[in-house]
N, C-alpha and C positions, 0 to 999 in steps of 0.2 A: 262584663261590667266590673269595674274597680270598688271592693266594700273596704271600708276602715277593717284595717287590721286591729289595730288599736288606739283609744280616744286617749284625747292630749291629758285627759285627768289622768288617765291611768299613767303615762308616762314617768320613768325615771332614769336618770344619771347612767350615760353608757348604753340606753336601749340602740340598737340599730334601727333604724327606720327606713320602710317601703311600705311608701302610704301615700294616701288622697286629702286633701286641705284645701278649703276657701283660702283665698285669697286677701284679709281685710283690708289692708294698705299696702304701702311700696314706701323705701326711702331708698333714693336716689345712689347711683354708682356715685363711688366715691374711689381714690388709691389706698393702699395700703404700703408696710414693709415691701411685702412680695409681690404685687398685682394690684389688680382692684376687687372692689366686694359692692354689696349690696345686701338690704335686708327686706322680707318680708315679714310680713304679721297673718300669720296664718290661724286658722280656727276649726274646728266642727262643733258639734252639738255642745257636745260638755265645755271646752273652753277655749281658749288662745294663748299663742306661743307664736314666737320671733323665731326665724328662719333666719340667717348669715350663709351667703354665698360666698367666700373665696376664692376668687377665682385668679385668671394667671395673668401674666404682664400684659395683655393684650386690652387695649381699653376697648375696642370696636367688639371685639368678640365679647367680651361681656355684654356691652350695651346690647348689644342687637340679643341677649336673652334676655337681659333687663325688660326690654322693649316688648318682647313676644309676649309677656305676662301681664293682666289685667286685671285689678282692683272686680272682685267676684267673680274671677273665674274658680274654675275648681282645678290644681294640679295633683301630678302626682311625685312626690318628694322619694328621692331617697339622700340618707345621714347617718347621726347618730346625736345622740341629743348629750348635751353637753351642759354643764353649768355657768354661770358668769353675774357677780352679785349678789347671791342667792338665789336667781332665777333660772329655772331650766330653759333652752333654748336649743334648738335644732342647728348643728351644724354642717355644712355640706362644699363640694366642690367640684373644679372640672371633670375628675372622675368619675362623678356621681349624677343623678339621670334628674334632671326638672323639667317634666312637660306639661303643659295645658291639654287637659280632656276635653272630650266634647259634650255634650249635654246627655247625649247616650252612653256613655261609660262612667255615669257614677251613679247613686240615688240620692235624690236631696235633703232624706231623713235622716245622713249618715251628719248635715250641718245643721237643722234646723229641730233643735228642740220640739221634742211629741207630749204629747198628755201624757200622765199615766195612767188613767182613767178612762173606759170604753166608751167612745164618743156617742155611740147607736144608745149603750142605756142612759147617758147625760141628756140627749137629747130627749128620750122617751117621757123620763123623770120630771124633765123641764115642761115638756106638753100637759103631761098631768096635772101641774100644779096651774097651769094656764088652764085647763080644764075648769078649776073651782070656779073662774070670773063668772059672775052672774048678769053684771050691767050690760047691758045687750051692743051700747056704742064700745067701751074699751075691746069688747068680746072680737069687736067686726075689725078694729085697729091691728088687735095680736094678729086677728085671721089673716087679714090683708099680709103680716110677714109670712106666720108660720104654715101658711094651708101652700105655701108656694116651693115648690122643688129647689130650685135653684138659690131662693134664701135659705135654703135648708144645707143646703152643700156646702153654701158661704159660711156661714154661722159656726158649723160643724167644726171646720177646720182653720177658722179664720185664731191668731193670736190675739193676745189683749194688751199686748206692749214690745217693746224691744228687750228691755233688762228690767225693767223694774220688779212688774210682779205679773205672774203670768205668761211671761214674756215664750209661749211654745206655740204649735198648733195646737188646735182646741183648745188654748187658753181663754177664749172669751165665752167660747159654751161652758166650761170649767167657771169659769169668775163671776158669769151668770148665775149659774145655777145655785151656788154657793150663796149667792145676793138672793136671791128668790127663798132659797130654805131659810136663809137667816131672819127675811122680812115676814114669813110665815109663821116663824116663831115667836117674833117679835109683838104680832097683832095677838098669840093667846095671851100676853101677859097685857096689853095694850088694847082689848078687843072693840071699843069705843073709833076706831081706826078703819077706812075706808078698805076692806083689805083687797078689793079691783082694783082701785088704784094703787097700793103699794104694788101687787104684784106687777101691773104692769109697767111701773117708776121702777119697778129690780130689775124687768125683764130689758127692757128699752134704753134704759140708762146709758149703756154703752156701746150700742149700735152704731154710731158714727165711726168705730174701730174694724170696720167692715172693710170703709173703704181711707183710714187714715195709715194702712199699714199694706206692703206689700211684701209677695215671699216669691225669694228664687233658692239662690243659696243662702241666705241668709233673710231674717226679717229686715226687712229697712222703711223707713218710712216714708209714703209715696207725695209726690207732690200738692197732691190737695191735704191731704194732710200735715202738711210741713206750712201751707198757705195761712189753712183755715183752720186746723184741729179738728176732734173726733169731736166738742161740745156742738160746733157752730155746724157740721157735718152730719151727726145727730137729728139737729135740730128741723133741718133742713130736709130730712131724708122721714122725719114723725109726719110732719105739715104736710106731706105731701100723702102720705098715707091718711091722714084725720080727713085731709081735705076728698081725698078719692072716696072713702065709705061713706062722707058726707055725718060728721059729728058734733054737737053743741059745741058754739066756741069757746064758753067756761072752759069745757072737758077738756078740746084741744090745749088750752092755756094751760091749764094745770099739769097736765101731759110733760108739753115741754118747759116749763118751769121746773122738775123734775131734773130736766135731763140737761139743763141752762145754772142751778145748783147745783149739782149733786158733787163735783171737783173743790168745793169749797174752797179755802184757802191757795189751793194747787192750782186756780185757774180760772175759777167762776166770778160771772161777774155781779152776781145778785146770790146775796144769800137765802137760807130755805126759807117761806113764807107761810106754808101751814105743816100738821104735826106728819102728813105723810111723805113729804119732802124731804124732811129732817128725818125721818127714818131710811128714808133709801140714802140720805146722805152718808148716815154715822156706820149701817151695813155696807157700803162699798165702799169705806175707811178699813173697818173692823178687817173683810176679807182680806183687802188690798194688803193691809201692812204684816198681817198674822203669816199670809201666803208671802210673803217679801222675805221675813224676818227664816221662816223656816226655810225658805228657799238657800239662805244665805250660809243658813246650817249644814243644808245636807252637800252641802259646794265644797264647804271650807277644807281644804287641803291641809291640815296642820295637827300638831301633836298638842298645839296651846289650848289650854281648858280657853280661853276667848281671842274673837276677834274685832276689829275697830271697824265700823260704816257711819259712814256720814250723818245717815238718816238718825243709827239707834244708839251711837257713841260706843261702848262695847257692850259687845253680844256673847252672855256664856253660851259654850258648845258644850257643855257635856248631861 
């Protein structure tokens, strides 16, 4: 099996490379001075970086490797990484080896971002706190996920995004869990507060990310969720559990009212309508952007006390 020698953060100016890389896109053969080239955009776990082929006078014979390469396969590269613009980039040539592997010669953890976090005590952590519910209908709702094996597998290692926040395996037991302690904290200072239903507006909230995200080499987002999103996926996937335990339709209502808010501004089409809705709102804000914001910290490749994001305008790093 082919493991990452070394991740593209770690790279620098003049490394040689023999290594394995996703594959994210292609841009087209094109000529050069010498021959023709092509580029890829290659990635693993930690980040992405352009690939440049230079290859020789021969248009066919490029093509036909052009061709052999497929938008998430995994190959394996050899170069030396070079600079251009300020950007390091991988440069390579006909002397040099580009082949696609096959599903058995690489692991898929060496591209798709892990927790850091022991998923077995996230989950354990999470059932506990599902423990406290006392209302006997929410009780039979959780159970209906969590007393089931293979929701359990899912959950475990399912992400909660692409890039935003969270964006690993176990990112959505991670962004769960985090929503559940926050909303647990939230009811000592608020104790007047339903706390069966916050927990399980923390727990539920984001279920529909189960099946709105797929993973090979990469996370990418699967076609029902590119359709319908993880709210309307959610939603649909609560109803069908309320309805199998068989629970008051208020409950179910407020249930998914929960999880039909809780994207506010980001997506929802109703805003929150009692005080336990607005609290799984403002705690899957709080995590989401705190986890965004440090995430972007511990990333940033630079000597500069800040850097520039959309979301936060500039971010001090130090």
């Amino acid at each position: 099996m082919n493991r990452k020698n070394q991740f593209i953060q770690e790279m620098k100016k003049d490394d040689v490379i023999n290594d394995v890389f996703v594959v994210k896109f292609k841009k087209p053969v094109e000529q050069y001075k010498n021959g023709y080239k092509f580029e890829l955009r290659l990635g693993d776990r930690t980040k992405e970086i352009m690939l440049k082929y230079w290859g020789p006078n021969d248009e066919q014979v490029v093509q036909t490797l052009y061709d052999s390469i497929k938008k998430d396969e995994v190959v394996f590269v050899q170069g030396r990484v070079s600079e251009w613009n300020n950007n390091l980039e991988i440069a390579t040539n006909e002397h040099n080896e580009i082949k696609v592997l096959s599903s058995d010669e690489y692991s898929s953890e060496d591209f798709v971002r892990v927790t850091e976090q022991d998923v077995d005590l996230m989950y354990s952590e999470l059932k506990q706190i599902i423990g406290l519910v006392k209302n006997s209908e929410i009780k039979s709702v959780l159970d209906y996920f969590f007393n089931d094996s293979e929701f359990e597998k899912k959950f475990k290692f399912s992400p909660a995004a692409m890039y935003v926040h969270h964006g690993w395996l176990g990112g959505l037991l991670e962004h769960s869990l985090s929503v559940v302690k926050l909303i647990v904290g939230l009811h000592k200072v608020h104790p007047n507060l339903d706390l069966d239903l916050l927990i399980a507006g923390a727990v539920l909230h984001d279920i529909g990310k189960l099946e709105e995200f797929e993973v090979k080499t990469s996370i990418r987002v699967s076609k029902k969720g590119m359709l319908l999103g993880h709210v309307s996926i959610g939603v649909d996937i609560v109803e069908k559990a309320c309805t199998s335990v068989g629970i008051a339709d208020e409950l179910k209502m407020k249930l998914i009212h929960m999880i039909i808010t809780h994207m506010g501004e980001y997506g929802s089409s109703k805003t929150p309508s009692f005080p336990e809705a607005v609290a799984v709102y403002y705690c899957d804000q709080m995590d989401s952007r705190i986890t965004q914001i440090e995430t972007l910290i511990k990333d940033a490749n630079t000597e500069d006390e800040t850097i520039y994001h959309k979301d936060f305008g500039n971010v001090f790093l130090k």
